[in-house]
Each structure stands twice: as C-alpha cells, then as structure tokens.
C-alpha positions in Angstrom: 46.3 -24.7 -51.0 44.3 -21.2 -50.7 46.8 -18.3 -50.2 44.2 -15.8 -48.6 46.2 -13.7 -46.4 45.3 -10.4 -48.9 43.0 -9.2 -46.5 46.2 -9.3 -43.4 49.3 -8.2 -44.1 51.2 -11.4 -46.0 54.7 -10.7 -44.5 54.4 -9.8 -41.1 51.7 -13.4 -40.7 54.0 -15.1 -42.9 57.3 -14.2 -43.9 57.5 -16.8 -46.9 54.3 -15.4 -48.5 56.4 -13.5 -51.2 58.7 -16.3 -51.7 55.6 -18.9 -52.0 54.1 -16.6 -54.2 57.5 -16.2 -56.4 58.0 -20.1 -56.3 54.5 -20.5 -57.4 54.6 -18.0 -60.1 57.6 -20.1 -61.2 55.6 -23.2 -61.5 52.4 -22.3 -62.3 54.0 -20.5 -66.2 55.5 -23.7 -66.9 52.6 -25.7 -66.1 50.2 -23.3 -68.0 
C-alpha cells in the first residue's frame, strides 16, 4: 500500500487519510 496523496490534499480525496496514517503509526512502532 503506497499512501501518495502528499502532492493533493489527503482529506478532502480521502477523509480516512489521517486516521490511516494514525492507525498506521500505531502499528508500524510496535512492529519496529
């Protein structure tokens, strides 16, 4: 999964983008 909507903005193309990125951040410290 490649989360490239930087360039766009994130919310307004999709409104999860800060809860995937939250959820991620979650599971990528564990798992690092």
């Amino acid at each position: 999964m490649q989360v490239t909507d930087t360039t766009t903005e994130p919310e307004l193309a999709c409104p999860i983008a800060p809860v995937v990125d939250i959820v991620f951040s979650r599971w990528t410290t564990p798992i690092l």
